[in-house]
C-alpha positions as CSV (number, residue, x, y, z in Angstrom):
1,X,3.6,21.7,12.3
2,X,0.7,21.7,9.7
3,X,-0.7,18.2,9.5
4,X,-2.2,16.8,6.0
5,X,-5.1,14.9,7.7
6,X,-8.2,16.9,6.5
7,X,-10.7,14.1,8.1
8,X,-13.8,14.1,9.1
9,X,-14.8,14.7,5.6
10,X,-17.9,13.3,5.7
11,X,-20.8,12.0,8.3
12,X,-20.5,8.9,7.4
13,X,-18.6,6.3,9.7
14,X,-16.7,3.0,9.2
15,X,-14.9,0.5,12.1
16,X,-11.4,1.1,11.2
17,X,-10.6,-2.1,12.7
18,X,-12.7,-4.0,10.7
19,X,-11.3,-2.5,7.8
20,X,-8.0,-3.6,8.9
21,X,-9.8,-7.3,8.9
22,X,-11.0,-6.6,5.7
23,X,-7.4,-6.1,4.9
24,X,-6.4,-9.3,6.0
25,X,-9.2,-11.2,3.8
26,X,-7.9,-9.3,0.6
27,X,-4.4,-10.4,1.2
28,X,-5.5,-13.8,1.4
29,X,-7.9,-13.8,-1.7
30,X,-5.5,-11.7,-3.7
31,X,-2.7,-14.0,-3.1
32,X,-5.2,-17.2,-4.1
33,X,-6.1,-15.0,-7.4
34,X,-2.4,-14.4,-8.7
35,X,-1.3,-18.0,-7.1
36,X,-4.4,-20.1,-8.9
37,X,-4.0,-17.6,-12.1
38,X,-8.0,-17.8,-11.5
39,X,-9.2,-13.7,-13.1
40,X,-12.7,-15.3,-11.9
41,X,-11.6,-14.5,-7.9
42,X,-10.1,-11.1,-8.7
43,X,-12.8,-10.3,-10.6
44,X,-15.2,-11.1,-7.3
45,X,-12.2,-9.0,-5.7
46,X,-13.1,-5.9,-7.5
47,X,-16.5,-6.2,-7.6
48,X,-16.6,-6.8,-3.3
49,X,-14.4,-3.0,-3.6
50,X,-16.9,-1.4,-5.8
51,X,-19.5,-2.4,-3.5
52,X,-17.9,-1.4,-0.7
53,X,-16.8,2.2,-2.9
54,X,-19.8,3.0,-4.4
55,X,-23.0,2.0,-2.5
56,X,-24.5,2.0,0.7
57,X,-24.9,-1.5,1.0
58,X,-23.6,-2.8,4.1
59,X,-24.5,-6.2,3.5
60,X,-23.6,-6.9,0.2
61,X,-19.9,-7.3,0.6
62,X,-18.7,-10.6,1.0
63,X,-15.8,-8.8,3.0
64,X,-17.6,-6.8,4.6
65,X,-19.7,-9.4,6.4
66,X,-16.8,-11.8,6.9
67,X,-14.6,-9.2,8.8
68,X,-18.1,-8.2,10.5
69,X,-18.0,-11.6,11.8
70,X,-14.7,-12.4,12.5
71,X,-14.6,-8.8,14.6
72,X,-17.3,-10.3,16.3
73,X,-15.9,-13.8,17.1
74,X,-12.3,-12.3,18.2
75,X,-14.1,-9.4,20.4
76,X,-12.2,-6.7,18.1
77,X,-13.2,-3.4,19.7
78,X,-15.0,-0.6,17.5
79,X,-12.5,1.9,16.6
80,X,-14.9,4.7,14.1
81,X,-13.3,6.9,11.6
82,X,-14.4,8.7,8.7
83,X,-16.0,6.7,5.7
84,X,-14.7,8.8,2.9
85,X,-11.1,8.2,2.4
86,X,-11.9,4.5,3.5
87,X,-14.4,4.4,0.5
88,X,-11.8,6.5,-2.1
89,X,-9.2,3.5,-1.1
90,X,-11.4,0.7,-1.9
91,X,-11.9,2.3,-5.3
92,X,-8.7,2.3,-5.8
93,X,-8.2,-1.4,-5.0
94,X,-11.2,-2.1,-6.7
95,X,-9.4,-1.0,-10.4
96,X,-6.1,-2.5,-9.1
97,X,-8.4,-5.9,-8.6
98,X,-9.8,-5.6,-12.1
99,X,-6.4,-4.6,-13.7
100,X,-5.1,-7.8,-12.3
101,X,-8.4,-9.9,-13.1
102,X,-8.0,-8.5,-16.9
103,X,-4.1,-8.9,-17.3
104,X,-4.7,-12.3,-16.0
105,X,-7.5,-13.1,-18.2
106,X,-5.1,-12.0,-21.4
107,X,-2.4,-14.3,-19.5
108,X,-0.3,-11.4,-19.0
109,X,0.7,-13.0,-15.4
110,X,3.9,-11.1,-14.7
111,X,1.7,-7.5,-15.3
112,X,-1.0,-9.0,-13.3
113,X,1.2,-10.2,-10.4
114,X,3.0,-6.3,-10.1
115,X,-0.3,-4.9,-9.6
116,X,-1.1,-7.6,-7.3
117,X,2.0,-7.0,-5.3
118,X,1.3,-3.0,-5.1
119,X,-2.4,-4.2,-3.8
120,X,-0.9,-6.5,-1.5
121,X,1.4,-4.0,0.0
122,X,-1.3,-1.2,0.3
123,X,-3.5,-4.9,2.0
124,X,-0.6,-5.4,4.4
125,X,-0.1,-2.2,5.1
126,X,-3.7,-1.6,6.6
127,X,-3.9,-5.0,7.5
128,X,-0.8,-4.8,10.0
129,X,0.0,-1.2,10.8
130,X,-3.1,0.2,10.3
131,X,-1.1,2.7,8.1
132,X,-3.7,3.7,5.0
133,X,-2.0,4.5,1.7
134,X,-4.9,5.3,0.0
135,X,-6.2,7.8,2.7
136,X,-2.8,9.5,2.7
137,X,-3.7,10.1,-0.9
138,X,-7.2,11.2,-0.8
139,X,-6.1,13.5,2.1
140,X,-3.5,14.9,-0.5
141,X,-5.9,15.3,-3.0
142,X,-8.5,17.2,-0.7
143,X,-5.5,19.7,0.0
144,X,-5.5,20.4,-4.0
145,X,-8.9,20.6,-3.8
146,X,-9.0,23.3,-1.7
């Protein structure tokens, strides 16, 4: 049976498990974005998923370094896997985050909470299964590519 998994993709490597930390801390500040009605946090949301989307800059995430540190603290083993679907997922939930942030900002809280909730799901899924949605996609789309 012909698996849809095209990784590696790239050279570059991320610690799965600390993107499943990650996870966690996006549920958390999602949920205190769409509770508070506060487009000032979401917006901080997307801009933490572009960083970790678009540049090389391990340290600039907030996220990043929290789950880098909370990885630590717990003894969470390093688990590698490739950085490029990782990277293609956090752009996604970077335009979800700013979606929300915008709807939000136009008090459109009802469109802004949907998106939340399909963020949250893609969070909790990573977060607690380890299950990837947006790799699943970006594997799907390299088989187009091809």
């Amino acid at each position: 049976m012909k698996t849809l998994e095209v990784c590696p993709v790239s050279k570059e490597v991320v610690d799965e498990n600390k993107t499943r930390v990650i996870a966690f801390f996006v549920i958390v500040v999602a949920v205190a974005g769409i509770y508070f009605r506060n487009y000032y946090v979401l917006a901080l949301l997307a801009v933490d998923f572009a960083i970790r989307a678009f540049t090389g800059w391990k340290n600039a995430s907030v996220l990043g370094l929290t789950a880098r540190v909370t990885a630590a603290v717990l003894h969470i083993p390093n688990k590698p896997c490739d950085a490029a679907p990782k990277k293609f997922s956090a752009g996604i939930g970077m335009f979800f985050s700013l979606g929300m942030a915008l709807f939000q900002f136009v008090q459109l809280y009802t469109v802004a909470a949907a998106i939340g909730a399909a963020l949250l799901m893609c969070a909790f899924l990573e977060c607690c299964f380890g299950y990837c949605l947006g790799c699943k996609v970006y594997s799907l789309l390299q088989l187009f590519r091809r």
